[in-house]
C-alpha positions, 0 to 999 in steps of 0.5 A: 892867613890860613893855608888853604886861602894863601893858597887860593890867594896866590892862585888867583893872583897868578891866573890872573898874571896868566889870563893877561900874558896869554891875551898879551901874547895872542896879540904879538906877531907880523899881524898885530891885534887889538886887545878887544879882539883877541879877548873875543876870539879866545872866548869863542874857542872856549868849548866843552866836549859833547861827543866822539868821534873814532876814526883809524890811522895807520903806522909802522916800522919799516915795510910793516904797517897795522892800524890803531884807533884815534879820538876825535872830540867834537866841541860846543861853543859857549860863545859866538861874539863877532870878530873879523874872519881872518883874526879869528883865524890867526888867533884860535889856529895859530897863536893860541895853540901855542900859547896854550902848549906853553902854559901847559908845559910851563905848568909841567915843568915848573910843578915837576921842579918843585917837586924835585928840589922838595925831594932831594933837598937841593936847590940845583935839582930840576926835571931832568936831574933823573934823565927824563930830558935826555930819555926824551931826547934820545927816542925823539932823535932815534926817531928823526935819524931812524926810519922809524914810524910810531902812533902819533911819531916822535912824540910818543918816542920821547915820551917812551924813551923819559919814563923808560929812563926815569924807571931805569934810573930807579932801580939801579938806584935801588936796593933792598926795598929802599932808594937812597936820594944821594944814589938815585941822584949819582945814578940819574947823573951818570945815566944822563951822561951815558944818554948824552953819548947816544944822543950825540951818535945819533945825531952823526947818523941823522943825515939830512935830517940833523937841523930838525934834530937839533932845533928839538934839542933847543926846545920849541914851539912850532907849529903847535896844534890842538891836538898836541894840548889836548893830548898833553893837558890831561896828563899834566893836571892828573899829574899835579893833583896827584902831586898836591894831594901828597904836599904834606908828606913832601913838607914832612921830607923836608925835615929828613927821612928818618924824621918824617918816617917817625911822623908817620909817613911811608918814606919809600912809597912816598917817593916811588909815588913822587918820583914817578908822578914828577916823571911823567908830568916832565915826560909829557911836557918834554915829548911835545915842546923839547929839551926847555930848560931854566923853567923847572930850575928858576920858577920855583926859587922866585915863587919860593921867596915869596911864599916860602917853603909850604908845598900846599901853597908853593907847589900850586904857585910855582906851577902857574908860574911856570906857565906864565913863565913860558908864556912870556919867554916864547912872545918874546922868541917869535916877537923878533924878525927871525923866531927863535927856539924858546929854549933860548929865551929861557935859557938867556933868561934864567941862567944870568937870574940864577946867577943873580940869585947866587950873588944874593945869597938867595939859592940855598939849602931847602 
């Protein structure tokens, strides 16, 4: 079978994985619904943009305050099935923002995993091996034990603080125009720990503020809104199809720099544009969900036994992976009495089936 229709194939398929783990999913939670109904109250939120709206908000820091724009879209409605009022209201205000946020951040991280175990030929590479977690981390956390206020808050703080981190990491890593992966890898090691020590400074100085510090370091998905999708969708699919379009430039990597530069590929600028873009799929996701480990890890090893090592097809199936992934592991975290950070479930997920993996024999180099 040709490249381009696995590629499609496996896409289906996975969508179709994804379609059934959200309705699922939807229908999970101290009031249980019927598969019928979420089905009809999921395609009554399906709409498409047809206006604006511009409106002002204000932030600060400390005493100062200045206005900044905000976007407001206005939707129309393709469907109006009928559905009982308060299911309609559970399913499109509560669950499915949710669920949404977690396929797309399912999505980012397992696409940017991929990435990073193509580009430094290593199996134990994910998201964060360049610190973009852990720069998130730290403007999400200075945040909350700050008197700090930012547009649109912590959010934008850890999206700030991964692609300040990521960036760092690159130059220090540089030299001479070129960017060596054993260095870049020590480097993003080494920064990691050095953002570990503020991180851990920070949460001495957060006061009464120190659980809500915490529970974004486990990685969660409370009280998502559409807004938080809406503003983290984008940036994840300008962000894949950029990567996509480079999928045979990162095959050719594989083989090794000096053999993909005699191949015609531009090495350095190659990597600039894959590091950078892998950086900022990861920094969206992390700015609105927190530190979720195991899916950028795990996913692209299971999708990667099943449709070998071709990035045009892998690159595409481990990204809807990742979103079923996720998807699943957060039904799982609040189908309990007690709702649990979903970066629990997917770390008791994925740690003990990555330790299966080594057992196989199955984890080894790309």
């Amino acid at each position: 079978m040709r490249t381009t229709a696995r590629a499609a194939a496996w896409s289906a398929g996975l969508l179709g994985a994804l379609c059934v783990a959200v309705v699922g999913s939807a229908m999970v939670g101290p009031v249980a619904l019927a598969p019928g109904t979420v089905a009809r109250a999921s395609l009554n939120a399906v709409g498409i943009p047809t206006g604006v709206d511009l409106n002002t908000a204000a932030a600060g820091v400390g005493t100062l305050s200045m206005p900044f724009p905000t976007v407001d879209l206005q939707y129309t409605y393709l469907f109006d099935f009928q559905v009982d009022g308060s299911a309609e209201t559970i399913v499109r205000s509560l669950r499915l923002p949710r669920i949404a946020l977690a396929a797309v951040v399912g999505f980012s991280l397992a696409a940017a995993g991929t990435v990073m175990q193509g580009f430094f030929r290593n199996p134990m590479a994910d998201p964060s091996i360049i610190g973009v977690s852990s720069g998130a981390a730290v403007g999400a956390v200075a945040t909350i034990a700050l008197p700090l206020s930012l547009p649109f808050g912590l959010q934008t703080a850890a999206f700030v603080g991964a692609l300040v981190t990521a960036f760092a990491v690159y130059l220090i890593a540089s030299e001479g125009g070129r960017t060596p992966v054993a260095t870049l890898l020590l480097a993003g090691v080494a920064v990691q720990t050095l953002l570990g020590a503020v991180i851990s400074y920070l949460l001495l100085q957060s006061g009464d503020s120190l659980e809500q510090a915490v529970l974004w370091l486990m990685g969660h998905l409370y009280n998502t809104t559409w807004g938080e999708v809406g503003a983290t969708l984008p940036v994840a699919v300008l962000g894949f199809v950029l990567l996509l379009t480079y999928a045979r430039e990162m095959n050719t990597l594989l083989l090794g720099e000096e053999d993909a530069h005699t191949l015609g590929v531009e090495v350095e600028r190659t990597k600039r544009l894959l590091l950078a873009a892998a950086s900022v799929v990861t920094a969206a996701g992390v700015a609105v969900a927190g530190v979720i480990g195991f899916v950028g890890l795990v996913v692209p090893h299971i999708m990667r036994l099943l449709v070998g090592p071709d990035h045009r097809v892998l690159l595409p199936a481990s990204a809807l992976g990742g979103a079923t992934f996720l998807v699943l592991a957060d039904t799982l975290a609040r189908a309990g009495p007690e709702q649990l950070p979903v970066g629990i479930v997917t770390a008791a997920v994925g740690a003990p089936f990555f330790l299966y993996l080594l057992r196989k024999r199955e984890v080894h180099a790309l």
